[in-house]
N, C-alpha and C positions, 0 to 999 in steps of 0.2 A: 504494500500500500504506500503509497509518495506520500508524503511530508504535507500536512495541512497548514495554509498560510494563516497564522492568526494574528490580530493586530490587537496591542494591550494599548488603547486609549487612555493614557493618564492624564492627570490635573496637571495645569499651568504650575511651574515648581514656583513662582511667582506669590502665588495663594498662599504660601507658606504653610499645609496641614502633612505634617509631619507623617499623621496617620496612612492618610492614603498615598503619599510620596513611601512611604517604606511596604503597602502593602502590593505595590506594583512592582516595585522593583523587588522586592522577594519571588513574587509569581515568577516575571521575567528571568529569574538568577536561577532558580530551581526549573524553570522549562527548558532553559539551555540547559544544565548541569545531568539532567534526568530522564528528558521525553525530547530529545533529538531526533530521534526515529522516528516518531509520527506526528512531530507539530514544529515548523517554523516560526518563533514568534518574534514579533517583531516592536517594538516601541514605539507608539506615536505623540506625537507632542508639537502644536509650533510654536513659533516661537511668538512671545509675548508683545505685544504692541501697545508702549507710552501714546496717548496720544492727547486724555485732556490733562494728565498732568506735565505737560510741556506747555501749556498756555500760563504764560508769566504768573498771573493774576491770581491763579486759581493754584499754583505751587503742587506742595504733596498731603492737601487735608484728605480727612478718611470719606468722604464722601466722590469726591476727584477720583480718590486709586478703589471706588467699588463702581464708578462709571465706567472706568477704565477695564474694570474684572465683566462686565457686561458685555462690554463691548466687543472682547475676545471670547467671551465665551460665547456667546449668541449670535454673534456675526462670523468673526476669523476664523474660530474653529470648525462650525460647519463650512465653510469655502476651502480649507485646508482640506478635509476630508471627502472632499468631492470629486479630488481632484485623484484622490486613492487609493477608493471604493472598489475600482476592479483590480485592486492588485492584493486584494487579501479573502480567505475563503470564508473566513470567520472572525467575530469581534467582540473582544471583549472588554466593558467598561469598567474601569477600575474603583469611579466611583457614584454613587447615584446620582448626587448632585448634580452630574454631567448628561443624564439619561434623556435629556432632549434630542441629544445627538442620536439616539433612535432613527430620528423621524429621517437623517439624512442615509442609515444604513440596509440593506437588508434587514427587517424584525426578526426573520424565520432563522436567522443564521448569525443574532447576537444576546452575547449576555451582559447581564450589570450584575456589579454587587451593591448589594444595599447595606450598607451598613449601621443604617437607623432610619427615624421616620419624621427627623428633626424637619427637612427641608419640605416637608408638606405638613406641617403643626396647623399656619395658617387656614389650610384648608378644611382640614380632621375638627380640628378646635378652634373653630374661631373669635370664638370670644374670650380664650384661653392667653390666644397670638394674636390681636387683630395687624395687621398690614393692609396699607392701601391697593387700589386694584390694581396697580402693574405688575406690582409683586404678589397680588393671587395668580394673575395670569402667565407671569413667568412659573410660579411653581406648577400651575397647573397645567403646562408643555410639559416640565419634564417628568410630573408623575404620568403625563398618554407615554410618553416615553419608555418609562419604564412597564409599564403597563401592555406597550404591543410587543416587548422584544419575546425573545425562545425563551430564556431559563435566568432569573435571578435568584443569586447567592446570599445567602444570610449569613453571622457567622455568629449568631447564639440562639438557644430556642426562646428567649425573650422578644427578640426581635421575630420573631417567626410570629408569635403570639399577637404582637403587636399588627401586624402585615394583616394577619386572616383574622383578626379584630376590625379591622376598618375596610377588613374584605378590597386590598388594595391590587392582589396578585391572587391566582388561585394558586390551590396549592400543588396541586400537579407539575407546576413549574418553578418550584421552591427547591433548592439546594443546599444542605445545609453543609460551610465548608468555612472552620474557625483556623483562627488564624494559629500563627506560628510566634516563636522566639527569634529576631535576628541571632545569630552565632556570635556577637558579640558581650551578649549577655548572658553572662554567667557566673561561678565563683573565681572562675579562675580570671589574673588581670592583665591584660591587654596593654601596649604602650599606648598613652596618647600622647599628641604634638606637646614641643616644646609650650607653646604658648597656654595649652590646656594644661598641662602638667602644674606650671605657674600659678594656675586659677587652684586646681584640688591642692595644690599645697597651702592656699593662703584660707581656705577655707574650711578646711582640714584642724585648722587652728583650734575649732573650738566645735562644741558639741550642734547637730543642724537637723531639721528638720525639710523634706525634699515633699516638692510636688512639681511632676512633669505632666506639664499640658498647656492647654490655651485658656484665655482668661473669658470665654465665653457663657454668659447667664448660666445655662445648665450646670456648670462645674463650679456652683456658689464659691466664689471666690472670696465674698463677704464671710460664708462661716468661717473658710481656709484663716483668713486676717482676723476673726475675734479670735478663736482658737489659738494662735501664734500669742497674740499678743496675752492673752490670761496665761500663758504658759513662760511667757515672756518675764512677766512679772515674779511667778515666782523662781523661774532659772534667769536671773540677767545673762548670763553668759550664749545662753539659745540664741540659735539662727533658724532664719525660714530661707531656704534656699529656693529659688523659684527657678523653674528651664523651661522657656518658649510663652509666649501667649505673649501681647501687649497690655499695659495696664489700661482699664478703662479709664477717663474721670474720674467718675463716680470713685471707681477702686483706689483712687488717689488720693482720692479727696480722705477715703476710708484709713487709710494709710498715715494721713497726715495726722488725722484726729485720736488715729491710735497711737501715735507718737513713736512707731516704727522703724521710720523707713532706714535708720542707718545700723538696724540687726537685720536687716533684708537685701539678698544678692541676687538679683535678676540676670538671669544667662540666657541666649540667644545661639543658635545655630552651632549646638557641640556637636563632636563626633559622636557616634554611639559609643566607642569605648569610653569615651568621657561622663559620657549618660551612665553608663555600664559602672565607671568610678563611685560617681554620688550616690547611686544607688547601694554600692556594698558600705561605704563610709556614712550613710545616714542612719541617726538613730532611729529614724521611723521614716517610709514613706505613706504620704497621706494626701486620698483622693474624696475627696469631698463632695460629689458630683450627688443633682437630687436625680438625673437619666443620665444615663449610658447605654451606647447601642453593643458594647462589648468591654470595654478600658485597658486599655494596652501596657498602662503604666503597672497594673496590679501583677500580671503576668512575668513582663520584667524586671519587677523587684524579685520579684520570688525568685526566680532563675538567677540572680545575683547574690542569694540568701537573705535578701532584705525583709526586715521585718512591714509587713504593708497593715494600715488601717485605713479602712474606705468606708463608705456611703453603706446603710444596709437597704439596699434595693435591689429584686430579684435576680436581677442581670452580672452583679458582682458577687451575690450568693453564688451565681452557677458558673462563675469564671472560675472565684477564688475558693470557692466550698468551705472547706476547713482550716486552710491554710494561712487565713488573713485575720485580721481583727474587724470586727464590723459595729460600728455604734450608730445612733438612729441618725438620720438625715438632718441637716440644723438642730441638731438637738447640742448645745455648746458647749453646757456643763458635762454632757457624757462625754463628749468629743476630750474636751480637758480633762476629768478624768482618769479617761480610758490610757491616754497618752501619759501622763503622768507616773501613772503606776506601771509601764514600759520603761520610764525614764529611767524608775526607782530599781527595777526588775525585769530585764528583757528576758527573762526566763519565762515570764508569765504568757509570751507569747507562741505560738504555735509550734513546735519542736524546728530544729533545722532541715531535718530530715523529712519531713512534712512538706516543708515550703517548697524544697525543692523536686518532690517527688510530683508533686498539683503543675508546679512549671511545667516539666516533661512529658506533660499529656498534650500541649501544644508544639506543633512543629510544622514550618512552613514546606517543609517536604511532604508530608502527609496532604496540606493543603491544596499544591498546586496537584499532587495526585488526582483529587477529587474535581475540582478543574478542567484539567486536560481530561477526564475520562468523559466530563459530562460537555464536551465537545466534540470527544469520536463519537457521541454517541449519537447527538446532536447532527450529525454530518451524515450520518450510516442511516439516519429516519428518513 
């Protein structure tokens, strides 16, 4: 059987979602590494296009670089991929939020992953999310989008639930295919760059608390800052180390009031082994989040042997099971607490042999398995 041409649609690396930049290029690393023989896969991406933030006036505010994200995403990329259509047999979307791009491919011969059902809230719930009607009508292309392709991929049965809750996909065309650990996350340590090395020595210094992600509403970043800050007080020495997301205002302003911000190190575009570092050097990692369509960060602490405390909601129940520490959603004083008596006693937390044993059941080999088969099979209907 020849080599089926598949094309991996990723996100603009512009967008900066760390998530779906690492869940594509693992697909990609393990298609070459694994399944040579019956799938060529190929990367698509173009390239990103400034064009209102180059108007003097209007500089780099956040509203400028999300016109900007529009405008590449809903014009340039489908004209990019029009031009490509007949040089691939199959395709797949890496992330939903992309799933308009449907409408320019074959339906019968593409998939998405979905990774949550964040980017159709507005519609599901609207008096939950309201948005104005462009932004209904933008969400509501790409859920037809996702809605006429072959086969979308889930990658926890929470999001599954959610999906055939809002009756959004049937389920005959549901895939369930969770993700993996990069190989750089684990017990054992990795060099990073000179200038990274620099960073984990100076912060190293003193005891820290790690949360990896973006600073967007769902991952309460307000509980994340009371929580710091009551723990703050009674450790002066505590750090809250933060990796990726931008500070909102609002979060700023939070920051300001809690009189923070110079026990707080904001880091931007580490390696993974660098990620991989903080994570074995923190005395706690903690995800705060009130939804998750899976949490990535819980995963790779634990492969790292970090001790993790997150959000208790079904989704990081069935990622983290037993391995993790769970206290209620915005609940502060548990939160401080829970962390507390970790501080005093990291014994109190789940064995090491545990943590690492819940890591190991995820593995982006296994994933892209699942993948590539349900595109032979896909091809062979």
């Amino acid at each position: 059987m020849p080599q089926l041409r598949l094309a991996i649609i990723c996100d603009y690396l512009e967008e900066n979602w760390y998530s779906m930049d690492l869940c594509a290029q693992m697909l990609l690393k393990y298609l070459h590494a694994e399944h040579t023989s019956s799938i060529q896969a190929t990367e698509l991406r173009p390239i990103f296009n400034w064009r209102c933030q180059q108007i003097p006036r209007f500089g780099k505010k956040h509203f400028v670089y999300n016109a900007d994200r529009l405008i590449n995403r809903f014009w340039d990329y489908p004209q990019y991929l029009k031009q490509r259509v007949a040089n691939f047999d199959l395709y797949h979307i890496a992330d939903h939020s992309y799933a308009h791009l449907v409408h320019i491919l074959p339906p019968e011969r593409t998939g998405v992953y979905c990774h949550d059902i964040d980017a159709f809230r507005c519609l599901l719930e609207p008096a939950q999310e309201p948005r104005p009607s462009w932004y209904k009508a933008m969400s509501r292309r790409i859920l037809r989008g996702l809605q006429s392709c072959a086969v979308v991929f889930y990658s926890t049965a929470e999001v599954k639930r959610q999906i055939e809750h809002y009756q959004l996909v049937e389920s005959s065309r549901l895939v369930y295919a969770p993700y993996g650990i990069a190989p750089e996350f684990s017990i054992t340590p990795e060099n990073a760059s000179i200038a990274d090395q620099q960073i984990l020595e100076q912060i190293s210094k003193a005891p820290f608390l790690l949360h990896v992600g973006s600073c967007i509403p769902r991952k309460r970043i307000d509980i994340l800052l009371q929580v710091f800050a009551q723990l703050q007080a009674i450790y002066p020495q505590l750090r809250l180390v933060k990796v990726s997301g931008q500070w909102t205002p609002i979060q700023e302003q939070q920051i300001a009031q809690l009189n923070i911000k110079k026990s707080i190190t904001h880091l931007q575009s580490l390696q993974r082994v660098t990620i991989a570092a903080l994570y074995r050097r923190a005395s706690a990692v903690l995800l705060t989040s009130e939804a998750e369509g899976f949490g990535l960060p819980v995963i790779e602490a634990l492969a790292c042997g970090a001790i993790a405390v997150v959000s208790d909601i079904p989704v990081l129940r069935e990622v983290g099971q037993e391995a993790v520490v769970y206290c209620p959603t915005a609940d502060v004083s548990a939160w401080v607490k829970t962390i507390e008596n970790l501080l005093l006693n990291p014994t109190n937390a789940p064995a090491s042999n545990l943590r690492l044993s819940q890591a190991n059941k995820y593995s982006w080999s296994a994933h892209t398995q699942i993948v590539a088969r349900s595109y032979l099979e896909l091809i062979s209907n």
